[in-house]
N, C-alpha and C positions, 0 to 999 in steps of 0.2 A: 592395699592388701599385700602381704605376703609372705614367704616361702620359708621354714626352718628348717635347714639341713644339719643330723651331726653326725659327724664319721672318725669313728674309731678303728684303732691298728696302726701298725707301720708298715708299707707295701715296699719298703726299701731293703727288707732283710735283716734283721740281727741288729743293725746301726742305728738311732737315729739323726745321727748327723747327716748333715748336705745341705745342698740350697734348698727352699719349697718349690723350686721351678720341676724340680723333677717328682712332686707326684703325684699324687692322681686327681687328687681336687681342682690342681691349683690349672694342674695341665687344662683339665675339662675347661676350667673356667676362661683360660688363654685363647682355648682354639674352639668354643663353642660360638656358633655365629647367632645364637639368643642371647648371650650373655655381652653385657656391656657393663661401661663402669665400674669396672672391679679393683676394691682395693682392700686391703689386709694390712692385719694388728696382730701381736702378738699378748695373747692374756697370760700373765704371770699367776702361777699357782700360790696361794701366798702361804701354804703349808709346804713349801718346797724352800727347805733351807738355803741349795744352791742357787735358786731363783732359775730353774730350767724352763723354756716355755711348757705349758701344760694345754693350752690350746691357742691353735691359729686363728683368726677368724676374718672371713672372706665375706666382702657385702658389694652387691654387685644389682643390678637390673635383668629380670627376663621377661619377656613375650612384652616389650616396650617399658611398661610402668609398673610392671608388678617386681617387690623389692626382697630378693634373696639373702637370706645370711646362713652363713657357712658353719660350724664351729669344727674345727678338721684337729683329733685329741689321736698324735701319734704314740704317746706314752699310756697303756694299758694300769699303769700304776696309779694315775689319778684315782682310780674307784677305792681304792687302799689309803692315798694321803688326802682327796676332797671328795667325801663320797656323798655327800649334801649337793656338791656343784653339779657333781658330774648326772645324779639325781633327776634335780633342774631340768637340767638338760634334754635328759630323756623324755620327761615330762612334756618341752614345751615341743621335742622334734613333732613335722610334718612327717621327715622320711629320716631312716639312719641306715648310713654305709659301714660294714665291718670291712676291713681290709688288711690283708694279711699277704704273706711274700710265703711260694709257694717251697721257696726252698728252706725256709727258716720252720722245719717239722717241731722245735722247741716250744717257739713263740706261739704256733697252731694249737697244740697240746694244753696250755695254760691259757689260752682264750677260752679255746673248748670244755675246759672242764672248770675252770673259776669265775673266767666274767660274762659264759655265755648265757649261763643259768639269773645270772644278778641283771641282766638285759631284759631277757625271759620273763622274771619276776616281775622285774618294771612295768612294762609292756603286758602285765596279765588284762587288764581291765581298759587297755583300748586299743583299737586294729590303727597301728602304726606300719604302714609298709618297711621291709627290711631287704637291702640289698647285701649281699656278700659276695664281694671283688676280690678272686683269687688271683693275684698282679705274678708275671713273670715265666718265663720258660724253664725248665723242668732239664736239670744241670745233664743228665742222659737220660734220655729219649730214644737210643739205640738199646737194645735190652746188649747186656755184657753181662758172660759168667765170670770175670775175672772177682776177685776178693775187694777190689779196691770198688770197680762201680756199681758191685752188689750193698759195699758199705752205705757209696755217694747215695743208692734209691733211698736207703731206709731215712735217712735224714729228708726227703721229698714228702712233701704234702699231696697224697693224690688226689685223682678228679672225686673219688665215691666216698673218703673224708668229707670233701667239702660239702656234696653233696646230702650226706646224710647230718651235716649242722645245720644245710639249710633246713632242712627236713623238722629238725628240733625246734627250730626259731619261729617257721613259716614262713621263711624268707624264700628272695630269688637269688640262682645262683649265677653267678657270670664268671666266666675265665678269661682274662685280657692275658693271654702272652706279649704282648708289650704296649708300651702308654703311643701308640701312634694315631694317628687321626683314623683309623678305622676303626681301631677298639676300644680309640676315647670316644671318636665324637659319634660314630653311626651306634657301637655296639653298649658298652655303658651309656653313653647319651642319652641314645633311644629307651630305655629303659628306664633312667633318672628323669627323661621330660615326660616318658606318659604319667611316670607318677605324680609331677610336677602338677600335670594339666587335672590327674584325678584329685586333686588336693586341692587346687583352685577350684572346680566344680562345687565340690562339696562343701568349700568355705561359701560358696556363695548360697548356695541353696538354706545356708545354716544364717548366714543374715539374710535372706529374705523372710522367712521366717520371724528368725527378728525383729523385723522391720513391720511384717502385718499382725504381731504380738503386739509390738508397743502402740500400733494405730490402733486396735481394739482394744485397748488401755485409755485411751483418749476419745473413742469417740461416743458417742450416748448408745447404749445397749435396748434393746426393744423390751417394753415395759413385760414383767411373767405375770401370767394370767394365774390368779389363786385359783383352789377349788372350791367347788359352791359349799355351800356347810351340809351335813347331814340332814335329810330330813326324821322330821319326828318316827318313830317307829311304834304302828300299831298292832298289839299282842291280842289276837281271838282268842273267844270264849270255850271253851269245852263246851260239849255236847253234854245233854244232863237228860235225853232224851227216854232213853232208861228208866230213871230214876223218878221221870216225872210219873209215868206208866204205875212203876211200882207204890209211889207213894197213894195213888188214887185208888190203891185196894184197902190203904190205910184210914183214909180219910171220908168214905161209905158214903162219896157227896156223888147225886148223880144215877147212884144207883138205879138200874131196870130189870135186873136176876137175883132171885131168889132162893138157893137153892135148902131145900127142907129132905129130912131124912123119911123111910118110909113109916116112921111114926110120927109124921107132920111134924117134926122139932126142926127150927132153923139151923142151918150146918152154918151155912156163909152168904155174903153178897157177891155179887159181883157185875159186871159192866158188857152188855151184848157184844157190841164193837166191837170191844179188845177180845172178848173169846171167842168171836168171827175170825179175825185177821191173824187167828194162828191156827185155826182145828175148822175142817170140814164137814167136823161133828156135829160142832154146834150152827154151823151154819146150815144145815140137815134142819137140826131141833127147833132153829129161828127163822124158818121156813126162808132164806135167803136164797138157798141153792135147793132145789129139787133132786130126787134120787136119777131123774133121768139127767138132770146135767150133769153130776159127779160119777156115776158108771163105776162106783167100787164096791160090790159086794158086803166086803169088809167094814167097810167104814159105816154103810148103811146099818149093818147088824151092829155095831156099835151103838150106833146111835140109839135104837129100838132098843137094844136089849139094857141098858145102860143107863137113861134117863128116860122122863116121860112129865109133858107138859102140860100142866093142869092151874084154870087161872077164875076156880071157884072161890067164892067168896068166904067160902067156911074158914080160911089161912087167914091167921092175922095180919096185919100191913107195918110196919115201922114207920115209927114217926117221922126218921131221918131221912126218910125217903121224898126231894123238891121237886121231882120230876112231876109232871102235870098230870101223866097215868103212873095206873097204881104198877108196880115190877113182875115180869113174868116170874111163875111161881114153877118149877123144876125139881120134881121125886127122882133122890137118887137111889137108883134100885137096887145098888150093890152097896153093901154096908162093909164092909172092908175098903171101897174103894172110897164111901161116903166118911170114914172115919182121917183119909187122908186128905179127904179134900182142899182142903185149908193151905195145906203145903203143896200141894198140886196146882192152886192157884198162884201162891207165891210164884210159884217157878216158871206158869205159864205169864205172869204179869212181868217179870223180871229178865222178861225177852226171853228167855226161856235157856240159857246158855250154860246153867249149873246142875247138867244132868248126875254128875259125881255127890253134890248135894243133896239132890232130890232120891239120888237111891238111898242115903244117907237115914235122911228123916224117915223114909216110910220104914227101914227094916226097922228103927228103934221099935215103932210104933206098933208092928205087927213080927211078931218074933219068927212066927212058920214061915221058910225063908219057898216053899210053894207059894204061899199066898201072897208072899210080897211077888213072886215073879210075874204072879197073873193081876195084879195089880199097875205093873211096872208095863204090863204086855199091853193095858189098856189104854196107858196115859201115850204108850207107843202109836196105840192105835188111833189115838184122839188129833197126834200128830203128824200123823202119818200123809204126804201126798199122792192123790189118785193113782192108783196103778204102780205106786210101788211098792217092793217087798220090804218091809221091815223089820229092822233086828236089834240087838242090842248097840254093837260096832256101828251101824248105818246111823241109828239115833245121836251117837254120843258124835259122829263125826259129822251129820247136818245140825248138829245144834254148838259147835263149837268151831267151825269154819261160816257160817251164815246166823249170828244170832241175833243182831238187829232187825233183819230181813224177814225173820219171822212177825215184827210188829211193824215197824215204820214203811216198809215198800207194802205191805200186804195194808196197811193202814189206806194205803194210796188209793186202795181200790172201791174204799169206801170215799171218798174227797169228790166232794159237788156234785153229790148224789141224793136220792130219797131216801136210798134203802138203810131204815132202822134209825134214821134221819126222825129226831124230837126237836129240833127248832129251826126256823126259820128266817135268815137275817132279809131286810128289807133295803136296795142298796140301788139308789138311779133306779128306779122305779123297778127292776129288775130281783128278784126273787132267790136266796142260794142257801141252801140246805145244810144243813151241818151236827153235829152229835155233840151233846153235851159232854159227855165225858171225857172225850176228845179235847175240848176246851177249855174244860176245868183244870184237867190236868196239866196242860200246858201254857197257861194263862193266868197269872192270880187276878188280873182283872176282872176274867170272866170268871173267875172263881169266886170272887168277891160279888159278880154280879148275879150270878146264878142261885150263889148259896143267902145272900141278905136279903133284906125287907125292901128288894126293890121290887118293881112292874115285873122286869125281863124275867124276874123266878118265877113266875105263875104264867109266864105268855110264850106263844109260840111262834108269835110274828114279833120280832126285836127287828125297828129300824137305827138305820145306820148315816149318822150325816158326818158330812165334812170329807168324808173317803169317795173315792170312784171305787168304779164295779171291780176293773181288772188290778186295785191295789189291792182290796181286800180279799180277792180270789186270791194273789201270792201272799198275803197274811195268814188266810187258811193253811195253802197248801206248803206250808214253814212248821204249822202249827201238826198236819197230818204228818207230814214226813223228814221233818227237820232238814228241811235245803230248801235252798232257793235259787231261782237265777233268772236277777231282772234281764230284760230286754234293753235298756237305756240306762243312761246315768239320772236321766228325769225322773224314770220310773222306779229306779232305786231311791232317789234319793224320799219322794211318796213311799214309799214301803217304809222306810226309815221313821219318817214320819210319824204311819199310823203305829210299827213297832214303839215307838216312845208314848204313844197315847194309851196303851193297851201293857205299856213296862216290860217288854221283851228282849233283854236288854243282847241275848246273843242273836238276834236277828239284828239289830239296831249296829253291833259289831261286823255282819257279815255284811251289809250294805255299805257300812261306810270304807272295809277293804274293797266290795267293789268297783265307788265311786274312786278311791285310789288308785287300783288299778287299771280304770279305764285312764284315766288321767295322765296318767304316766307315761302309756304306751304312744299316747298321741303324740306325733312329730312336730316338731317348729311351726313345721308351714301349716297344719293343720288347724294346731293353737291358734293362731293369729287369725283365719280366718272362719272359723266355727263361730255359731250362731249362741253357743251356749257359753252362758255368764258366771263367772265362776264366782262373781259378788252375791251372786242373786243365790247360788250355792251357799257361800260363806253367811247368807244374811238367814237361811233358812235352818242351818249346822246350829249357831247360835241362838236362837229364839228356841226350837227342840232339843237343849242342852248336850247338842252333842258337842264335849269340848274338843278332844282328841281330833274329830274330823276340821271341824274350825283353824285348830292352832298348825295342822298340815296344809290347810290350803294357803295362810298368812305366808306359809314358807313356800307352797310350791309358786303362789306370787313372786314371792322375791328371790327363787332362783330361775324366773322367767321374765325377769323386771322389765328388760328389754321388748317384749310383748304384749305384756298387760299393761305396762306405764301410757303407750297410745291408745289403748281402749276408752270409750266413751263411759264407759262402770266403772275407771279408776278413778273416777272426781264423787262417787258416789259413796265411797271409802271414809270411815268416820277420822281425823285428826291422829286418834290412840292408833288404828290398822297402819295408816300412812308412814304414820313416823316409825312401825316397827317393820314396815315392808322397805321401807328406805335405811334403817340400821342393816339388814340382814339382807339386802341387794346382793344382785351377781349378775353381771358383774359392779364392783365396787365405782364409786365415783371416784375415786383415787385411780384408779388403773384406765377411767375410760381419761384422765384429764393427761396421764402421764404418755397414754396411744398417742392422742391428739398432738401433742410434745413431739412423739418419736414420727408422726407423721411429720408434721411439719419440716421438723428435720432432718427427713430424709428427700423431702420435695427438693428443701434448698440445695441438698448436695447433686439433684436430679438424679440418683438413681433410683434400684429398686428396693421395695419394703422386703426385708425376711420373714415377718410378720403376716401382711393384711397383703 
């Protein structure tokens, strides 16, 4: 290791002739008791015509083995005839000393303002300690008003000169009034050897460094673990639950109302259930609810004054009609209101949420904008819930913040019930109620099965094989209120099941999100020890063409491969599953064979893994 000194100036004053014993370098180096082996050369400037030395240079031993070189440049003019060298120089210093004679104000002047700045410059882009050695005693030091040593001060370099170049530089300042052993060796000494020892410090800290850079260049690096691959992403179905409701006003399958005008002419059809589960009107008229349970006045005189149920034979029957009894037959007694009927069912089948619509169509229809209001007051009142007051505002704002809720939660209330209940599924010996229209609408199975030349259109006991009781209850109650929420990923994955038997396909959608997300959530430690088989899943996905769900569990296998690979169901795996569960592993077998490497390798060196 060692030390590059360069020091610039001449501390001799004006001159630079003399021997080098008298200056400041050479002194230090003489009488410093770290320094040993010192010998010097003379570097000839080879852009110096006369051949002048341009720099001395001293090489010498400190603090035992560590090896000094000097470069000691008393002529200022080198940066003007080798500004390349002098350059270098700067470049490779540890430490540089400027030194200057405090009587020569000349040589000060032209330091200061031409090669302090080109040092300056040098030295921008790295912290080079800088000492400035002001050498010499100060020719009067007695203050004198005489002319002659007011002349001698001005030619003096004073102390707050020097000290504001240090200022400029970022250097220390030091003032030797003479080269003796107190001011060489204790006072610059002490201040050239701290900087000494902070330059050693810091060389060494700079190859260790080094040293544990080049050893982690050489030694084996612990294997990076990839990331597992995405899994499949599965996209739900919208809700069409709506749309199902409205189509089945369309479709006149099903049918159990009748509604005829007061000259026995047919107006419309329509479906008990669905005008149950939004008006307490008709639930009045379909003897559901009694006038003592409902307790509104209003609604009741609605009712009464409004319609009236009559299920004489004299009215004719529609052919279209599969139900097993013949349709309640319903006189509407207001003929302004019996003239809108039509659209008044639209809107009540259509979840009821397009009240802007609904005033729409009746004004075309009936011009006297009185009669449409008490028409408009009625369909209020048909909607209207117990005990509250109803208005226009009230209407448009519960049928535009709650429109679903008028059908599919009030749906609810009819689900595995009797009441207005025309069939009856046969399920584990067990008995469960259900509404045709309900199922028609929501099912093209049972739409298919209801409306063909099968048994179940003319019967009121339909058995049910292959299902348990508590699947086909959450098949219903998906089909009354469009949700569901298994209790298990077994019991989904049954729900799922009989959704594909029966072509449901957004129930068949929300189960296999739920068996996802039960899946997921489960921890390591849980996976490995859970009783449930995720083959016996995958084998059940597959056979009821669920692909989607399938081609998720393939992957969440194989970014669990470490888990399932010891399960006694991984041999149960067809050749085609394995070999894609082993492409698409996590972790890879390249990274557990490259661990295995880096373990090993690090046993032999005996220490420890950064890794595992």
């Amino acid at each position: 290791m060692s030390i590059h000194i360069v020091a610039f100036g001449n501390e001799r004053g004006g001159c630079s002739e003399g021997d080098q014993q008298s200056s400041l370098i050479w002194t230090y180096l003489g009488r410093s008791a770290l320094v040993s082996e010192t010998d010097s050369s003379l570097l000839l400037n080879s852009a110096n015509y006369f051949r002048n030395p341009s720099f001395i240079k001293y090489q010498a031993r400190v603090f035992g083995n560590v090896r000094l070189v000097v470069h000691d440049c008393p002529i200022w003019g080198v940066f003007d005839s080798d500004w390349y060298t002098s350059q270098n120089l700067i470049g490779e210093a540890d430490i540089i000393v400027i030194k200057y004679s405090v009587n020569d104000k000349s040589s000060f002047q032209e330091v200061k303002n031409i090669y302090a700045p080109l040092i300056k410059k040098a030295l921008n882009h790295c912290s080079v300690p800088v000492i400035i050695s002001a050498v010499g005693a100060r020719q009067n030091e007695v203050p004198c008003t005489c002319p002659l040593c007011i002349s001698d001060r001005r030619s003096c370099v004073t102390a707050s000169e020097g000290i504001q170049l240090a200022k400029e530089l970022g250097a220390t300042y030091l003032e030797l009034h003479s080269l003796n052993d107190f001011y060489i060796g204790k006072y610059f000494g002490g201040v050239l050897e701290y900087f000494m020892i902070q330059c050693l410090n810091q060389k060494s800290i700079e190859k260790m460094k080094k040293r544990k850079k080049t050893q982690k260049c050489h030694e084996i690096k612990p294997p990076q673990l990839e990331q597992p691959e995405k899994m499949p992403i599965l996209k739900g179905e919208a809700s069409h639950y709506d749309s199902d409701l409205h189509n089945l006003l369309f479709c006149c399958q099903c049918v159990d109302v009748t509604f005829y005008s007061e000259d026995l002419k047919e107006v419309a059809e329509a479906h008990r259930i669905v005008l149950c589960s939004v008006s307490h009107v008709f639930m009045l008229l379909f003897n559901v609810k009694s006038p003592g349970d409902i307790q509104d006045s209003s609604i009741i005189r609605t009712a009464e004054t409004l319609f009236t149920v009559n299920q004489e034979a004299a009215y004719p029957v529609s052919n279209q009609h599969s139900s097993c009894n013949s349709p309640v037959r319903v006189i509407v007694k207001d003929s302004f209101f019996c003239s809108c009927l039509s659209d008044i069912l639209h809107f009540i089948y259509s979840a009821a949420f397009q009240w802007e619509l609904l005033e729409e169509q009746i004004k075309k229809k009936l011009k006297d904008p009185g009669i449409v209001e008490l028409v408009l007051e009625k369909v209020k009142c048909i909607l209207k819930i117990p005990g509250q007051v109803n208005n226009s505002r009230n209407c448009r704002s519960y049928v535009s913040k709650r429109p679903l809720q008028l059908c599919n939660s009030s749906l609810r209330l009819f689900f595995n019930t009797t009441v207005l209940a025309d069939v009856m599924f046969k399920v584990q010996g067990a008995v469960v109620p259900a509404h045709r229209a309900v199922l028609v609408a929501r099912c093209e199975v049972m739409a298919a099965m209801f409306g063909g030349n099968y048994v179940e259109s003319n019967s009121f006991l339909v058995p049910v094989f292959g299902i348990s009781k508590d699947t086909f209850l959450s098949f219903l109650e998906y089909l009354y209120t469009d949700s569901c929420c298994p209790a298990s990923i077994l019991q989904a994955m049954s729900l799922l099941i009989c959704a594909e038997m029966y072509q449901v396909s957004r129930l068949q959608h929300i189960c296999e999100l739920y068996i996802i997300t039960q899946l997921q959530s489960m921890p390591s430690r849980e996976l490995a020890s859970t009783s449930l088989s995720v083959v016996s899943l995958l084998r059940k996905a597959k056979f009821h063409n669920s692909d989607c769900l399938s081609t998720w569990l393939l992957h969440f296998m194989a970014s669990n491969y470490l888990i399932f690979s010891q399960k006694p169901e991984f041999e149960d795996l067809s050749v085609e599953e394995r070999n894609f569960i082993e492409m698409h592993r996590w972790p890879s077998s390249m990274y557990l064979k490259q661990l295995s490497e880096y373990r090993n390798y690090i046993h032999s060196r005996k220490c420890h893994c950064a890794v595992m």
